[in-house]
Every structure is written in structure tokens, then in C-alpha cells.
C-alpha positions as a printed NumPy array, in Angstrom:
array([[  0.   ,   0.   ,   0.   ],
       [  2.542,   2.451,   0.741],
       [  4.264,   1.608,  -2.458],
       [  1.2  ,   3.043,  -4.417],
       [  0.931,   5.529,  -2.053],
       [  4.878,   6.687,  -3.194],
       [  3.985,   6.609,  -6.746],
       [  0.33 ,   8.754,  -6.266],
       [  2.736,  10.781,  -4.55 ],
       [  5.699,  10.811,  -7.37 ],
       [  3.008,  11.001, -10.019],
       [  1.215,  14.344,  -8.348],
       [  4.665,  15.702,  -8.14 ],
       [  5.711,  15.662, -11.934],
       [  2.064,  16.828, -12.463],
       [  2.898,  19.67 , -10.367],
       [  5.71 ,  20.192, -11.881],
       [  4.906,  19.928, -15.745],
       [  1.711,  22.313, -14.729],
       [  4.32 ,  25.057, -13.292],
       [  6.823,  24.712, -16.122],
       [  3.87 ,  24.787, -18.769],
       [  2.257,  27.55 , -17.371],
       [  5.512,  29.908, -17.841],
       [  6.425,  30.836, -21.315],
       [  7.599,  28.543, -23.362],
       [ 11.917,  28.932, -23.234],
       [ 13.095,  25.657, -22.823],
       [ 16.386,  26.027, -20.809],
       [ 18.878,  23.759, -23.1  ],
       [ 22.361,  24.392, -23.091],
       [ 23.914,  24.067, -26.01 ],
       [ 26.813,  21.94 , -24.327],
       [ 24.094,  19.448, -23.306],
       [ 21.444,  19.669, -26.845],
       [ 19.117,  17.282, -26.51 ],
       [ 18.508,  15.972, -29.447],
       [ 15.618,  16.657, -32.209],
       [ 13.071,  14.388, -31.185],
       [ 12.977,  15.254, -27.769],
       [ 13.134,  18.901, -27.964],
       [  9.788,  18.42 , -30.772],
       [  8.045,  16.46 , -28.147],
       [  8.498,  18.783, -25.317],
       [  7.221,  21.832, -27.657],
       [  4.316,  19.287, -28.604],
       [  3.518,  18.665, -24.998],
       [  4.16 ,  22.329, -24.752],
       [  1.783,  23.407, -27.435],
       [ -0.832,  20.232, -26.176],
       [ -0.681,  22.022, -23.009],
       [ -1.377,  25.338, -24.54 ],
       [ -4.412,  24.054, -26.7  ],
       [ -6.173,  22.515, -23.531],
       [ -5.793,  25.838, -21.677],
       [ -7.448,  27.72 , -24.631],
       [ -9.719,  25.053, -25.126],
       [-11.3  ,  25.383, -21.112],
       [-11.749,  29.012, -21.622],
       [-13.411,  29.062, -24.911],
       [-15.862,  26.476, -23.525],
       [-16.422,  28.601, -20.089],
       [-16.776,  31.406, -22.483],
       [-19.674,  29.563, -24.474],
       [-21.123,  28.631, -21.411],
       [-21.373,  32.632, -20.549],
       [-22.679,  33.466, -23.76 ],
       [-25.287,  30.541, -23.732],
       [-26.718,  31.655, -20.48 ],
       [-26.826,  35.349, -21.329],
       [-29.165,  34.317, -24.559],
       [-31.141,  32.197, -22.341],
       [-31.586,  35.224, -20.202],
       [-32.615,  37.429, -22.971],
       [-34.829,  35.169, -24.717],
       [-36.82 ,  34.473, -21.644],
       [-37.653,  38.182, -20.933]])
């Protein structure tokens, strides 16, 4: 039990952690001494962008959900 316990744990830490670094502009902090290579500097500016989309993506749909209950409103009156 406390094994899965430790990896809830580990697991709501990288959340945490991709969360903070995703919510900060994107300027990934290579060195060019240590370049990662190609594929994994396109996926991080894939998760990056993924992360980006979703973000847009929750306020467009509280948006909507404003706008839908202001016509409501208005046709009701």
C-alpha cells in the first residue's frame, strides 16, 4: 500500500511540476553543451503546445457557457 501511495505521490509531483513549467512561457532552458537531441526537444514543444491548446480550449468552452446563459436570459424576458 505504501508503495502506491509513493507513486500517487511521485506522479502528483511531476504533475505539479509539468503544470508550473507549462504555465511559464515557453523557453526551454537547453544548453547548447548538453542539446538534446531533435526528437525530444519536438516532443516537449508538442507537450508544450498540447498544453497550450487545452488551456485555450477550457476558456473558450467557459466562455460559451457565458454566452449561452446570457441568450437564455434574454430570450426568456
Amino acid at each position: 500500500m505504501s508503495q502506491a501511495r509513493l507513486d500517487n505521490t511521485t506522479a502528483d509531483a511531476i504533475r505539479d511540476r509539468y503544470r508550473a513549467l507549462f504555465s511559464s512561457a515557453f523557453s526551454p532552458q537547453f544548453r547548447y553543451e548538453q542539446m538534446p537531441g531533435a526528437e525530444e526537444r519536438t516532443a516537449y514543444a508538442v507537450e508544450f503546445a498540447a498544453y497550450r491548446l487545452g488551456q485555450i480550449d477550457d476558456k473558450l468552452g467557459r466562455l460559451i457557457g457565458i454566452m449561452e446563459r446570457g441568450t437564455d436570459k434574454s430570450s426568456s424576458v
